[in-house]
C-alpha positions, 0 to 999 in steps of 0.5 A, a space after each residue: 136831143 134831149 136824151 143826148 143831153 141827158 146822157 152827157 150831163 149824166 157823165 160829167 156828173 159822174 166823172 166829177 164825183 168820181 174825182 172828188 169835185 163838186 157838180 157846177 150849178 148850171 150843169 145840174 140845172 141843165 140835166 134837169 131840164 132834160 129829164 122835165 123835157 123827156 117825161 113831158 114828150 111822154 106825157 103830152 106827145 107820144 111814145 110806146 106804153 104796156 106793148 103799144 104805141 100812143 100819142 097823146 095830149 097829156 089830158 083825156 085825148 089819147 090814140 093807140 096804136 096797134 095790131 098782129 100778124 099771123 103768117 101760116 104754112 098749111 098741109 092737109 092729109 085726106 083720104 078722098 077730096 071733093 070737086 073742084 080739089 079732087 087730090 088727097 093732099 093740100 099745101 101752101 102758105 096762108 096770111 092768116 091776119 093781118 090787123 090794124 087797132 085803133 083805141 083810145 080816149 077822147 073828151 074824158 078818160 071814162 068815153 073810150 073807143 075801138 076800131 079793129 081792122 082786119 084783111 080780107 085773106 082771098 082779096 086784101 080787102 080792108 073791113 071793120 071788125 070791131 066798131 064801138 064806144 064805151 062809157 065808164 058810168 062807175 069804177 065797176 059799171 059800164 055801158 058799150 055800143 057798136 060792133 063787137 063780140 056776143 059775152 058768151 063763149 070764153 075761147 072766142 073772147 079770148 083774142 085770137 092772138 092770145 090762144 093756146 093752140 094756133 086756132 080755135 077749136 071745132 066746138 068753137 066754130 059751131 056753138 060759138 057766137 062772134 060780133 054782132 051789133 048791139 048795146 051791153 052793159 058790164 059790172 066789173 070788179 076784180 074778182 066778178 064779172 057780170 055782162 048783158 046785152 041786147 043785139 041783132 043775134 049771133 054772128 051779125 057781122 057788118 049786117 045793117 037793120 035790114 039784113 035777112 042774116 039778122 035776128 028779129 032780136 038777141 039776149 045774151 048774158 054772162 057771168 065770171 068769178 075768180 079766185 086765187 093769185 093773180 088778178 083778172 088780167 091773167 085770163 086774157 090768155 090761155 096759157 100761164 106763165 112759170 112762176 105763177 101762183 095757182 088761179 082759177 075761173 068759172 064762167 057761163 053764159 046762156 043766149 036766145 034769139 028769135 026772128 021771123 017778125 020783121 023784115 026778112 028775118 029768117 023764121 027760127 028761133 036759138 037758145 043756147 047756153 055754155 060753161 067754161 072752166 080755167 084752172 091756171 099754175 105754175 106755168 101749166 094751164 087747163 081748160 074746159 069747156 061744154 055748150 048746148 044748142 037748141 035750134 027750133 024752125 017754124 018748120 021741121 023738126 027743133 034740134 038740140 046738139 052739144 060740145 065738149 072742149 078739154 085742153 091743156 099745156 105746160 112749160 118745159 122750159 122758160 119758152 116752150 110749152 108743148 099742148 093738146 086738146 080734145 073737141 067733140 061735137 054731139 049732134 043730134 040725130 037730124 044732123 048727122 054723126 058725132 064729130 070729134 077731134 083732137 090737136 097736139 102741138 107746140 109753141 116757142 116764145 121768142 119774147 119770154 113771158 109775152 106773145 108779141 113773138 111766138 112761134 107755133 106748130 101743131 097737127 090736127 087730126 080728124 076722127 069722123 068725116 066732115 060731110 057726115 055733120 051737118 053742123 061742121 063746115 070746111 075752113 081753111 082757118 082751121 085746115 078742115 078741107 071737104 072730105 066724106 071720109 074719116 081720118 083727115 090730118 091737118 099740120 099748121 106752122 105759123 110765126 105771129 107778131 104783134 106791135 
């Protein structure tokens, strides 16, 4: 109603001055109070802000709202397939997320929060990926505590909805580290980026204290510093908008974890380090990326394997940007052949300059067999389907959407 009366108190000023005739009194004193009362709505109600949703008190309680969807249709080309899927070829469609965000602020602005909810794709099932609270000490010092993910590998702190390709790499899934539960403690500004924390290790997700998939105890740590046009916000994707200046980040970041002291942990120890490389321009981008991993048991022999990321696209035209991208996996001799892949694909933007509306598609093709790594492991996320022989192709078409 407000807005109505606005649009009509609007008019009738505009018609009068139109004719030469003055505005009446009661009638500007009406299009102010409606303009007062749509900004109060904004300020103390709710509305949509920055690509969300919100409500809020107009004070330090405040509660986003959001979430993706990414719906795939899925082909995968292979020369011999294993039991229980003995054919060479595999196709459907697949809900690949489906997820809910909640954030916000509440007491003060400085105490934040996140729940991220995701479904389960074989049961629908709803769990918890991201649970955590976050205290702003400074402007630049940070303290976080809950689930959420390791500071470690860039492409897996990129948000999922936010890649370049429709899927994170191979390298990733092997040397990468998702959430865990832990505290982490950040200094920020815009051009340096510290991050360390102390965890329950690497991919402890919805784990409790007494879970044998936990560490005895986790250090990680990171660091990023960056230059040239634009400011941080642009390397929360991995892509690059036309008509932006040249920008570039370096990043690194080393993790170590130890178990076998406490209950039921399993007796191991990891240390494993990466560097990360963005160099972003006029609507082209280039990323790169090497890890190492060291895995020494309490018994057998310790392993030390490597990754390689390089990847890259460019926009042809305001909306479509075409990409390709090449990942090995150097394993060590105890853990079988080399594994290598590379990707080339496409996306179309159907809101410009956004991913709340994109459209992808890219094919993968697999050099080495997967049953010859063992380090790699079948995934229908990234179409890599259990084959002993080399050569596997896998297209992926997916239309994404976020609110």
């Amino acid at each position: 109603m407000p807005h109505t009366v606005a649009i009509i108190v609007a008019g009738s000023c505009l018609t009068a001055g139109a004719l030469g005739q003055s505005v009446p009194a009661d009638a500007v004193s009406l299009r102010d109070d409606a303009a007062w009362r749509t900004s109060r709505l904004a300020d103390e109600g709710g509305g949509w802000d920055k690509g969300r949703f919100f409500i809020t008190d107009g004070g330090a309680n405040r509660l986003n709202i959001g979430g993706f969807m990414q719906f795939r249709f899925l082909s995968n080309w292979r020369d011999e397939g294993t039991t229980p899927d003995p054919a060479d070829f595999t196709q459907g469609f697949q809900m690949r997320r489906a997820r809910l965000s909640l954030s916000g602020t509440v007491w003060s602005k400085d105490l934040s929060f996140t729940l991220l909810t995701d479904a389960s794709r074989s049961s629908g099932a709803v769990g918890f990926l991201d649970a955590f609270g976050e205290y702003a000490i400074t402007d630049d010092v940070s303290v976080r505590w809950g689930q959420f993910k390791l500071p470690y590998n860039r492409e897996e702190l990129v948000n999922d909805n936010r890649q370049l390709a429709i899927e994170r790499s191979t390298v990733n899934s092997v040397f990468g580290y998702t959430r865990t539960q832990g505290v982490m403690v950040s200094y920020t500004t815009d051009s340096f980026r510290l991050f360390g924390m102390v965890s329950d290790g690497g991919n402890a997700l919805n784990n409790d204290f007494t879970s044998a998939a936990e560490a005895d105890i986790a250090f990680t740590a990171r660091a990023d510093f960056r230059w040239g046009e634009g400011d941080s916000k642009r390397f929360e994707d991995l892509t690059s908008w036309r008509e932006s200046g040249v920008g570039a980040l370096l990043g690194g970041a080393v993790h170590v974890q130890t178990g076998g002291e406490t209950g039921g942990t399993a007796d191991v120890d990891l240390y494993s380090a990466t560097v990360d490389f963005s160099l972003e321009g006029d609507g082209w981008n280039l990323f790169a990326a090497a890890h190492w991993l060291r895995t020494e048991p309490a018994s057998g022999a310790e392993t030390d394997d490597f990754g390689l990321l390089l990847q890259g696209g460019v926009f042809v035209t305001d909306q479509v940007e075409p990409f390709v991208r090449y990942d090995a996996i150097i394993a060590d001799d105890a853990n079988g052949e080399d594994f290598h892949t590379i990707t080339a694909g496409v996306n179309y933007y159907v809101s410009p300059r956004s991913h709340a509306f994109k459209l992808s598609a890219d094919v993968q093709y697999y050099l080495d067999a997967e049953g010859e790594n063992a380090l790699v492991s079948p995934t229908t996320g990234s179409n890599l389907l259990a084959d002993p022989d080399d050569g596997q192709v896998a297209v992926r078409v997916q239309a994404q959407i976020i609110f």
